[in-house]
Structure formats: structure tokens, C-alpha cells
C-alpha positions in Angstrom: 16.1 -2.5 -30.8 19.1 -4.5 -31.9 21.3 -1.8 -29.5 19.4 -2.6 -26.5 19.5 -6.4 -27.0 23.7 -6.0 -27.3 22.9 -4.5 -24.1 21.0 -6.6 -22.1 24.3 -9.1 -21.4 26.0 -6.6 -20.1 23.3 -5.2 -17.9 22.8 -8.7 -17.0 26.3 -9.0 -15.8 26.2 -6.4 -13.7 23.5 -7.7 -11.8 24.9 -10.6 -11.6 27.8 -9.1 -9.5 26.2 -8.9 -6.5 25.9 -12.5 -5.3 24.5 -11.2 -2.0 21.2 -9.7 -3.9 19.0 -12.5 -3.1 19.6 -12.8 0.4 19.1 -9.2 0.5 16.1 -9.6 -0.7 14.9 -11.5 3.0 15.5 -8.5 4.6 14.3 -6.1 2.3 10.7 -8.2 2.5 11.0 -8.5 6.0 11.6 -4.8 6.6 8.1 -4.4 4.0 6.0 -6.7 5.7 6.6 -4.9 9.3 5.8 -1.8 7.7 2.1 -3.2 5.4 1.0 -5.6 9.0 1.8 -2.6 11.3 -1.2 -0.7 9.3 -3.9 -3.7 10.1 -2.2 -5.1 13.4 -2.8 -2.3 15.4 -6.6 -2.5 14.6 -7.3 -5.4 16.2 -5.7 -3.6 19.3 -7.5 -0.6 19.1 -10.2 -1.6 21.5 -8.4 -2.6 24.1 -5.5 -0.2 24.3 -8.5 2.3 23.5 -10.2 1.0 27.2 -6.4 0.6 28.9 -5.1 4.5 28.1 -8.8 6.0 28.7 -8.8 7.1 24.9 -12.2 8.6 23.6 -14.4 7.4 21.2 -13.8 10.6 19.4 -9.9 10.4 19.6 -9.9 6.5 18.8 -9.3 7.7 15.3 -6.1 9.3 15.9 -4.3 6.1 16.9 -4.7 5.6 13.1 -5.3 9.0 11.3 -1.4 9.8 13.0 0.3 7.2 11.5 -1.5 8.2 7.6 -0.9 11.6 8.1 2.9 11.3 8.8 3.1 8.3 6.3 1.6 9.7 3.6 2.5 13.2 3.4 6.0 12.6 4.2 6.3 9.5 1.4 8.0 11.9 -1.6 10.4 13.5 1.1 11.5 10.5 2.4 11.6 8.6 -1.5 13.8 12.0 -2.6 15.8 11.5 1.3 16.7 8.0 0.2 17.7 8.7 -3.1 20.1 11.7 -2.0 21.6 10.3 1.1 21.4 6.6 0.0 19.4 4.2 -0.4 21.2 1.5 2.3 21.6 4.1 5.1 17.9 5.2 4.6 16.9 1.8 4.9 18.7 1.6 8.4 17.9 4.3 10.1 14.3 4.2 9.2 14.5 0.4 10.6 16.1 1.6 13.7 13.4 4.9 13.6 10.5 2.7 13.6 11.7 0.2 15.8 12.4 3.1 18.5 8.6 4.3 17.9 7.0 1.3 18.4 8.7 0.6 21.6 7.3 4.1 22.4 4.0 2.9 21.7 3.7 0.0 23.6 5.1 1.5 26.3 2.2 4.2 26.3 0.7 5.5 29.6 -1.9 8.2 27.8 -3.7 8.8 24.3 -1.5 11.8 23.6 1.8 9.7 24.4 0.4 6.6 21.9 -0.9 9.2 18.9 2.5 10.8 19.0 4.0 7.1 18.5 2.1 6.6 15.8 3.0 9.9 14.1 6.7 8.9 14.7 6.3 5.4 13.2 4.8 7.1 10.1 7.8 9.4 9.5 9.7 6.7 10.2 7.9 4.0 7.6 7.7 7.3 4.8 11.8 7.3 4.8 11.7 3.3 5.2 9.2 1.9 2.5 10.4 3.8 -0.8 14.1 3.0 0.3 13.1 -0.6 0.5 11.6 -0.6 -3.0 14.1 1.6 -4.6 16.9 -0.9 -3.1 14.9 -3.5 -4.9 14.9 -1.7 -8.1 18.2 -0.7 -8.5 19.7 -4.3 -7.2 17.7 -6.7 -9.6 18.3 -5.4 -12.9 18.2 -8.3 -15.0 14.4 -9.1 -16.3 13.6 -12.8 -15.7 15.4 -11.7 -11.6 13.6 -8.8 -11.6 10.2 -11.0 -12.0 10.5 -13.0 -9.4 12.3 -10.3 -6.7 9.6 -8.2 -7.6 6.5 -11.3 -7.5 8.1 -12.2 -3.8 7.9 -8.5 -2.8 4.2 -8.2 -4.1 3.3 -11.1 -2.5 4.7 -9.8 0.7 2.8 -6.7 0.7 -0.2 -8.3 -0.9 -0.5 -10.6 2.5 1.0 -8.5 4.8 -2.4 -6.9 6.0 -4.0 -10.5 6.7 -0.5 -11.4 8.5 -1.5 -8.4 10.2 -4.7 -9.4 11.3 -3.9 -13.2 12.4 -0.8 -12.3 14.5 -2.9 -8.9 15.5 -5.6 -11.5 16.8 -3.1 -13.8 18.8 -1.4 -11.2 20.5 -4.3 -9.4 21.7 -6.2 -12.6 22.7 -3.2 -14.2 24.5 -0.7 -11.6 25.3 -1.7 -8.2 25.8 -1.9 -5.5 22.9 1.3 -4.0 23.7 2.8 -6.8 21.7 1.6 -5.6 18.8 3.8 -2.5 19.0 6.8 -4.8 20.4 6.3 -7.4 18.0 8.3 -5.0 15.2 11.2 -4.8 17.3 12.9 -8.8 16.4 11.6 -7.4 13.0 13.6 -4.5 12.7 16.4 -5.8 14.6 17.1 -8.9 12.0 16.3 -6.8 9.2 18.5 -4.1 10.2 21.7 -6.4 10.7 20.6 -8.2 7.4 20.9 -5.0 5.7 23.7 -3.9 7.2 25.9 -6.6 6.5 24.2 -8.1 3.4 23.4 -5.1 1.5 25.4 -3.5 -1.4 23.9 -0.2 -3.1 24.9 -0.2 -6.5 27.4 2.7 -7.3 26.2 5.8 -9.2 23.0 5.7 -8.3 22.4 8.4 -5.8 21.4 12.3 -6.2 23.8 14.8 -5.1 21.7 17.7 -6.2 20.1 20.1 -3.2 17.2 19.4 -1.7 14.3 21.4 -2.3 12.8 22.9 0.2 9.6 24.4 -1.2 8.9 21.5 -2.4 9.3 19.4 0.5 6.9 21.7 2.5 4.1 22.1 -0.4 3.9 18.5 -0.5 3.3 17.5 3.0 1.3 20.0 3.8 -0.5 19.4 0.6 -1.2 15.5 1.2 -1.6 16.0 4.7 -4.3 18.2 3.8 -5.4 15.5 1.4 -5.2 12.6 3.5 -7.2 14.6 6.4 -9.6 16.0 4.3 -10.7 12.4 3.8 -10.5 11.4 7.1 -12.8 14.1 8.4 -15.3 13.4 6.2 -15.6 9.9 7.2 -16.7 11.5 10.5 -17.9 14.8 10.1 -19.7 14.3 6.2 -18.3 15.4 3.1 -20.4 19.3 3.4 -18.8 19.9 6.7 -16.8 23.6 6.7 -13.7 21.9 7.7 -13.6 18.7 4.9 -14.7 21.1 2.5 -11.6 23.4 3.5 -8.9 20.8 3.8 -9.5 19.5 0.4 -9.5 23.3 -0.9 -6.2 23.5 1.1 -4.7 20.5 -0.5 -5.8 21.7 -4.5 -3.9 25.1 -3.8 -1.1 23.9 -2.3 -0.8 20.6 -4.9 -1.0 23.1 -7.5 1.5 25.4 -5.9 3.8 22.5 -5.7 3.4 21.3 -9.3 4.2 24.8 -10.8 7.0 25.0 -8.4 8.4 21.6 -9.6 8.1 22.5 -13.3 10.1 25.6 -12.3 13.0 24.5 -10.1 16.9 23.0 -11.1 16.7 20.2 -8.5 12.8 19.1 -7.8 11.7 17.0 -5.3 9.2 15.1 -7.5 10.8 16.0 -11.3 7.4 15.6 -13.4 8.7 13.6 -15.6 8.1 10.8 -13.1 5.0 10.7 -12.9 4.2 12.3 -16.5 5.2 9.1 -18.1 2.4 7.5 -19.4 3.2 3.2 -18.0 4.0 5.5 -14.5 1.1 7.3 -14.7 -1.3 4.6 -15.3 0.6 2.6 -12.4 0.0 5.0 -10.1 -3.4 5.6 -10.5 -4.7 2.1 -11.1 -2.9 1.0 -7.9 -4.6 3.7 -5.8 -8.3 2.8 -7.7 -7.4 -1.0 -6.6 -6.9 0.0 -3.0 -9.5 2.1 -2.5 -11.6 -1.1 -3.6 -9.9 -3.0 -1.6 -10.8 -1.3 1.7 -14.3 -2.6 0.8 -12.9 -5.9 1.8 -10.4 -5.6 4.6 -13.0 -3.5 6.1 -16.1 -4.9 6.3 -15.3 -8.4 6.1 -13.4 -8.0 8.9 -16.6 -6.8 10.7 -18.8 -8.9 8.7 -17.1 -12.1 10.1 -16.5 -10.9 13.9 -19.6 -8.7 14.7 -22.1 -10.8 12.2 -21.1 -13.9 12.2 -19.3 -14.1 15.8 -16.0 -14.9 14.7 -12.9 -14.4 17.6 -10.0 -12.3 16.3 -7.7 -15.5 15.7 -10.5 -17.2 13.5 -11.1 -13.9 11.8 -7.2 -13.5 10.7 -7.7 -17.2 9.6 -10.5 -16.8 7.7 -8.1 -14.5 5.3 -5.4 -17.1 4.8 -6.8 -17.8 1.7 -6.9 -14.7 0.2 -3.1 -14.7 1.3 -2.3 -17.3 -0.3 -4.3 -16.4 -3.2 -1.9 -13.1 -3.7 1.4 -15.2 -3.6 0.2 -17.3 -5.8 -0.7 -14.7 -8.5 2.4 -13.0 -7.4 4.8 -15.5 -7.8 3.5 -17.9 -9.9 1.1 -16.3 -12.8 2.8 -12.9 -12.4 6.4 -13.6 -12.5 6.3 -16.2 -14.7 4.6 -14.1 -17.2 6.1 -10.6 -17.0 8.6 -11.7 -19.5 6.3 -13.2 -22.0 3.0 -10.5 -21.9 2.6 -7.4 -21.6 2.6 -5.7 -18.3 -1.1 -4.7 -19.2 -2.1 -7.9 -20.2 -1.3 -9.1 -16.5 -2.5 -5.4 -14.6 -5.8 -5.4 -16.8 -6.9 -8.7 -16.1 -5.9 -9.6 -12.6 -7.6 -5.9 -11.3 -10.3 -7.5 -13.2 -10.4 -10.7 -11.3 -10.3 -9.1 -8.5 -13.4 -7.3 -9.4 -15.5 -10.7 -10.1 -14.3 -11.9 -6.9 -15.8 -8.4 -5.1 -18.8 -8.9 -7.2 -19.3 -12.1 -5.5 -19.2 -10.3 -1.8 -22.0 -8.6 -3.0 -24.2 -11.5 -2.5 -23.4 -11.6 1.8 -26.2 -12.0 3.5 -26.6 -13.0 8.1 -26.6 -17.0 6.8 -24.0 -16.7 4.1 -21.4 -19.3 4.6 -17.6 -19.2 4.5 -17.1 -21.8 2.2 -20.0 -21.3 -0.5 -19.1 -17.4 -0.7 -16.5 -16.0 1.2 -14.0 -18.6 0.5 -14.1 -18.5 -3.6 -14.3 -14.5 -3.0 -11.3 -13.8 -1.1 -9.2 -16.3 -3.4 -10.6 -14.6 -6.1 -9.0 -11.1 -4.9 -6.1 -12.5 -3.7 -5.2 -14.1 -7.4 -6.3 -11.3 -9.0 -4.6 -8.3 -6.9 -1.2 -10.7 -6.7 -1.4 -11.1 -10.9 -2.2 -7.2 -10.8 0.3 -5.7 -8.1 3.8 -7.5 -9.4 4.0 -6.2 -12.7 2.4 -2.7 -11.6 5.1 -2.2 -9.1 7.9 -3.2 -11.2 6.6 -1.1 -13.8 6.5 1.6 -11.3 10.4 2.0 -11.0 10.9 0.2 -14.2 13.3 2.6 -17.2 13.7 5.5 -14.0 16.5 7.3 -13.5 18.9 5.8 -11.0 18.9 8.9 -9.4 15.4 9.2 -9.2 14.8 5.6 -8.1 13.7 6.7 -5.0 11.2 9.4 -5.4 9.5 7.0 -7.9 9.3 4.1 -5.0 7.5 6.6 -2.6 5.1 7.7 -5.3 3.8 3.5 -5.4 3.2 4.0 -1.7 1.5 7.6 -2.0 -1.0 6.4 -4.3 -1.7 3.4 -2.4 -1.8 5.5 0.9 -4.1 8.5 -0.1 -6.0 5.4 -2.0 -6.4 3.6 1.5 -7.6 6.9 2.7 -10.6 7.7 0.2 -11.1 3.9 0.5 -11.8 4.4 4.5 -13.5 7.9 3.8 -15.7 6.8 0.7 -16.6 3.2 1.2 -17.4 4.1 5.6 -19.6 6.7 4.3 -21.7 4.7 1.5 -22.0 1.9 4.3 -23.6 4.0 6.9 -25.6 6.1 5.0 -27.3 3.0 3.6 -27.5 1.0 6.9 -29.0 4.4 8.5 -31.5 4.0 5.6 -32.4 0.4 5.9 -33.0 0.6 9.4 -35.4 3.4 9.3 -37.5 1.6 6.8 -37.6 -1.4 8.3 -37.6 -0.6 12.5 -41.7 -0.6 11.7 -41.8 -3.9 12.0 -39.4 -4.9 14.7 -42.0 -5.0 17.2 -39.2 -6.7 20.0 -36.1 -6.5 21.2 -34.3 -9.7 19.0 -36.1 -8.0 15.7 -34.6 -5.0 16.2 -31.2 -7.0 16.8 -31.8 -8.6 13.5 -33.0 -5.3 11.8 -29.8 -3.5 13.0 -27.7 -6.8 11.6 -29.6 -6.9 8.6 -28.8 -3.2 8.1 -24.9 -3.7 8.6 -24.4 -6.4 6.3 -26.8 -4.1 3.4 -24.6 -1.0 4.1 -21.3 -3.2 3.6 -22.8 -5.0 0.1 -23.9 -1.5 -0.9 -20.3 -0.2 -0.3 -18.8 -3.4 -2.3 -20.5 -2.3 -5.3 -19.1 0.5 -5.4 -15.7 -1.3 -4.8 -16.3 -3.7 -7.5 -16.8 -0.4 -9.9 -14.1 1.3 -8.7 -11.5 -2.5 -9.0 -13.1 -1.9 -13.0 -11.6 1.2 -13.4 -8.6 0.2 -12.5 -8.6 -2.7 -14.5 -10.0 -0.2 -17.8 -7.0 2.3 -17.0 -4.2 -0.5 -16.8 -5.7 -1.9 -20.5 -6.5 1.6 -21.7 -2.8 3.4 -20.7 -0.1 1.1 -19.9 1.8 0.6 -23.2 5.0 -1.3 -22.7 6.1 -3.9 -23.9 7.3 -7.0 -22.1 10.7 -6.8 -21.0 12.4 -9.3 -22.8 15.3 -7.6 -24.6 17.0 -6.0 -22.5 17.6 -5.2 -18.5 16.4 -2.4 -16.1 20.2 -0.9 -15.5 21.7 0.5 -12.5 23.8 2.1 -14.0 24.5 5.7 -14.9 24.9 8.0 -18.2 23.8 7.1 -21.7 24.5 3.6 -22.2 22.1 3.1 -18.7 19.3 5.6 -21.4 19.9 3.1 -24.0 18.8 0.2 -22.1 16.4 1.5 -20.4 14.5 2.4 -23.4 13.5 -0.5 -24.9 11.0 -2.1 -22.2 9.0 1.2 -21.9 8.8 2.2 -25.7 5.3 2.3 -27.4 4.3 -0.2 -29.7 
């Protein structure tokens, strides 16, 4: 212990070099926070771009499944991209990448021309959003910094979705929905220059090693086959031929890639990312926490604009709290305590929060009010997943290899992108199979036309509360796994280094060692 603390000043120092590293920080959030509202903004689009390029109801879904696909199967390639050909230039060219894509998509004249936009913006945001993180990583090393870099980049992604939403809602309701693909352009552009002249990438910290290949292909295919399996079966049902055989598809080839990762000099993923047991635990209790929170984002949002009438403007407002919630657990509770408790003690009880504030959304109801329920929920989840997310994500990247910085980044974002997928799958299935029920038992006695309105409303809002309590068991697994698994301690004594060789070992040691 007493070598790491002789450390830490040193570690500290070097962090200290960079005077640009906060400012840095602005763009780094910036360049996240295009990337997290770019996955809710286009929703509140979808119908009318849907009705302008003469889209299907059966292809809607590809102006979304696209953009997963590419994202999340491509996430490790472009987290091992970033950490081979650097982290800065990744970071740019995936700025400039998705820029160039969303242009594409608002300029769309046909579905085919918008779901290959999409696709491109996912590629894109899979080489962008682990360089971003990794950046972050590597440039705050020292503990109290790290805390609050890493509380203002939770909180950013925490809110980003309900950023999403609002500005989605403007732009559609006074513009036209093409803005929401332009809208990333000033984005990218100021984030892009910010980077360009602001950032300095530590020295030593990238990969020279070859790429691998097989692993690269197993992978994607393997997610992809993972991420669509899911996807179908929100449309199709989980016995369909096809679900079953993507997720078949996806255990042989995930397999195939493990074995081959265990095997090879230079892996894409090296196992001993993820076979840590504070990584581990990370990664999994951040993809439970977002598969319960697709219980909210989802059918609140349809709750409030198909139940209760609410415009799209009113409906991104209605989730201001919940924003605010998240930076306040980020910022405040979550930064200020990562370097007095134990990440667990933060993780454990904010997924738990979160859970009570879920709990509460199982009591909606047609004349539930915002302020008597919805209001105390959605602060609720955004304390709770805000205390939660910080610490999990600087745990995430936390005592890595520099080298490996990267590959680690895009593994936060794979869990929480196959996670939003079984959220969208599981929880859409749950609600319709129970608001198919309730209708049926019930259309008896609508004898006219405004009773069966009121049957068919009454069915909604029981298939979303019988989704949500599934959510709510799924936000207390999570919160069992983070108390159960993650066993550092709080990084007091010393810093997350940058560096290389085995003085950067030494240091990195000490915040992730069992007690």
C-alpha cells in the first residue's frame, strides 16, 4: 500500500501537466451528448419522415434497427481502432464521419437512402463513443479529477436521451424533422475543432500490436446477430424460426470468438478485460440497468403523449426532471463520494433507487397526475441512475492497461447497447402481450364506441405497468450484482496512471485490489 501512496503524487503530477484537460473535457461531452440524443431524437421524427419518404410500417423499424446494428456490433472494433491508431485522431474522424452521415440523412429522398444513413452514423458513433471515453480515462488520472470529469460525463449521457426528446420535439413541431439529422452538424463541427486544437493524448498509451482480424469479424457478426435476434423478436415473437436462429448464430460465433481470443498474440478484446471481477460486474449491471430503463423512456413517452395528450415539446419537458435528477446524482452525490465509499456502496444503492422510483410507475393509471406520481418517479431514477452510472463508468476503465484503454471504453457502450436492445425486445413484448390480454377480457363490456376507446387505453397503460415490473426486477439485479461483485476499494491512495510499464502496474493496483 505504502508504494502506491509514494505514487500517487507523481501520478498526480502528470495529470496535472495538461492544463488543457478540462476544457477538453467540453468537447469530449459535447461529442457524447450528440452521439446518446441522436438515439432518442430521431424518434420523435420517425412519424413524419416515415409519411414524407413513403417508408412502410414494416420498414419503420429500420430507421432504428440500422443505426444498433452498426453501433453495436462494430463497438469493440472501433474501441481496439481507437486504441491502435489513437485515441485523438479516432475522435476526429468519427466526429467528421458522423457529421457526414447525418447530413446524408436529412438530405434523404427514399427509405433505402435514410436506413443506409443510419447504418453509417452507427459505424461512425462505434469508432466515436469508446474514443471519447477512453480520451477521458487516460487524460484525468488523478482521483478527486477523475470524480468529477467522470460525474460531468455521466451526467451528460444520463440526460442526453431527454435532451433528445425536448430538442427532438421542437424541431419536428417548428422546423421540419430534417433538423434533427442537421442539428449534429454545429455539434460535430465545434467539437471537432475543440479537439483538434485542445486535445493532447497522453504519450505511451497506444497499441502498436496487429489487428486481429478474426476477431474483428466474429465479433460483429456475432452481436449483430445478437442485437437482431432481439430485434426480430420484438416483431416476429421469440419462437419465430428466424429469432430462434439469430440468437443460435450469435452463441456460435461468440463462442468462436472467445476461444479465438484466449488463443491469439494480439486480441481484439484480451479476456482479461472483461474477466476482472469490478469490470465484469460493471458491465453487466450497466446493461441490467438499461434494459430497465427502456421501461421508462419507452412507455412514458407514450404514456404521456398517446394517454395523456401531451405534444412532443411538453412531453421532452415532462423529463427535465429526471435530467436534472441524473446530474445531480452524477455530480453532486456521485463525485463527491467516489473518493470516500466504495464504488459499490454508490452502484448498489443508486441502481437501487432507481428501482423504488420504477416501483412507483407501477401505480399509472388514465387519471394519474404528473405531479403526485410521475414527477417523484422520474427524479427518483434520475438520482438514482446518476449516483449509479459515475462510479460504474469510471470503474469501467479504472487500473486498465493504457493500451487497452480503448477496447475497455467500447465494452461500457456494448453492454449498454445490446442492453437497450433486450430492453426494446423484452419489455415491447411483455407490454403487448398483456394489453392483447386485457383487452380481450374486458371488450365484453364495451358496448360503444368511447368504451372500447377507454378499454383499448386502459389496456395500454396495464401492458406498460406490467412491463415496469419487470423493469423494477430487473433495476434489482443490477443493484444485487453491483453489492454482490464489485470489490474495490475507494480510490483514495493513489491515481489511475497514464502511463506505461511497471511503475503505471504499481499504481494501478491499489484502487482495484480486494479487501
Amino acid at each position: 500500500m505504502s508504494h502506491a501512496v509514494t505514487k500517487a503524487p507523481r501520478a498526480a503530477a502528470q495529470s496535472g501537466s495538461d492544463a488543457n484537460r478540462w476544457k477538453a473535457l467540453i468537447f469530449i461531452a459535447l461529442a457524447q451528448l450528440m452521439v446518446i440524443l441522436d438515439a432518442t431524437i430521431v424518434n420523435i421524427a420517425l412519424p413524419s419522415a416515415q409519411g414524407d419518404l413513403g417508408i412502410s410500417d414494416g420498414n419503420r423499424q429500420w430507421v432504428i434497427t440500422a443505426y444498433a446494428l452498426a453501433f453495436g456490433g462494430l463497438l469493440l472494433f472501433g474501441g481496439r481502432i481507437a486504441d491502435l491508431w489513437g485515441r485523438k485522431r479516432a475522435f476526429v474522424f468519427g466526429l467528421i464521419g458522423f457529421a457526414l452521415a447525418s447530413v446524408l440523412g436529412g438530405a434523404a429522398t427514399s427509405g433505402p437512402m435514410m436506413f443506409g444513413a443510419r447504418a453509417l452514423q452507427g459505424v461512425f458513433g462505434a469508432l466515436l463513443a469508446p474514443a471519447a471515453l477512453s480520451l477521458l480515462s487516460v487524460m484525468f488520472t488523478d482521483t478527486k479529477e477523475r470524480a468529477k470529469a467522470f460525474g460531468i460525463f455521466g451526467a451528460i449521457s444520463g440526460g442526453g436521451s431527454a435532451v433528445g426528446l425536448l430538442l427532438g420535439g421542437f424541431l419536428t413541431e417548428y422546423l421540419d424533422w430534417r433538423w434533427t439529422f442537421f442539428v449534429n452538424v454545429p455539434f460535430a463541427v465545434v467539437a471537432c475543432a475543440g479537439a483538434y486544437f485542445v486535445i493532447r493524448e497522453p504519450e505511451g498509451g497506444s497499441n502498436r500490436s496487429s489487428l486481429d482480424i478474426p476477431g474483428v469479424v466474429l465479433s460483429a457478426l456475432g452481436l449483430v446477430s445478437l442485437v437482431y435476434g432481439f430485434t426480430r423478436a420484438e416483431s416476429a415473437g421469440w419462437g419465430d424460426a428466424g429469432t430462434i436462429s439469430m440468437f443460435m448464430a450469435a452463441l456460435v460465433l461468440l463462442s468462436a470468438f472467445t476461444l479465438i481470443e484466449s488463443k491469439v498474440r494480439a486480441p481484439l478484446l484480451p479476456l482479461r478485460v472483461v474477466t476482472d471481477r469490478n469490470r465484469g460486474a460493471v458491465y453487466i449491471s450497466l446493461g441490467l440497468a438499461v434494459i430497465g430503463l427502456f421501461g421508462l423512456s419507452l412507455f412514458l413517452t407514450y404514456y404521456l403523449q398517446v394517454v395523456k395528450g401531451y405534444t412532443p415539446i411538453k412531453t421532452g419537458f415532462a423529463f427535465i426532471p429526471m435530467v436534472a435528477g441524473m446530474i445531480t446524482g452524477s455530480t453532486q452525490i456521485g463525485a463527491r463520494l467516489m473518493t470516500r465509499v466504495r464504488p459499490r456502496l454508490l452502484m448498489g444503492p443508486g441502481f437501487l433507487v432507481a428501482g423504488i422510483g420504477m416501483l412507483l410507475l407501477t401505480q399509472l393509471e388514465i387519471g394519474s397526475t404528473y405531479a403526485a406520481l410521475l414527477l417523484p418517479a422520474t427524479v427518483l431514477l434520475g438520482l438514482g441512475i446518476g449516483t449509479a452510472f459515475m462510479p460504474a463508468m469510471s470503474l469501467a476503465t479504472q487500473g486498465i492497461q493504457p493500451q487497452d484503454a480503448g477496447v475497455a471504453s467500447a465494452m461500457v457502450n456494448t453492454s449498454q447497447q445490446v442492453g437497450g436492445a433486450i430492453g426494446t425486445a423484452l419489455l415491447n413484448t411483455i407490454a403487448a402481450s398483456a394489453t392483447t390480454s386485457f383487452v380481450k377480457d374486458h371488450a365484453a363490456n364495451a358496448t360503444s364506441k368511447p368504451q372500447a376507446q377507454l378499454v383499448q387505453l386502459q389496456g395500454m397503460v396495464h401492458g406498460y405497468t406490467s412491463a415496469i415490473w419487470f423493469a423494477v426486477g430487473i433495476l434489482a439485479l443490477a443493484s444485487l450484482i453491483a453489492f454482490a461483485f464489485v470489490n474495490a476499494n475507494r480510490p483514495d491512495s493513489a491515481s489511475v496512471s497514464s502511463g506505461d510499464g511497471e511503475d503505471a502496474q504499481d499504481q494501478l493496483v491499489v484502487p482495484v485490489v480486494a479487501h
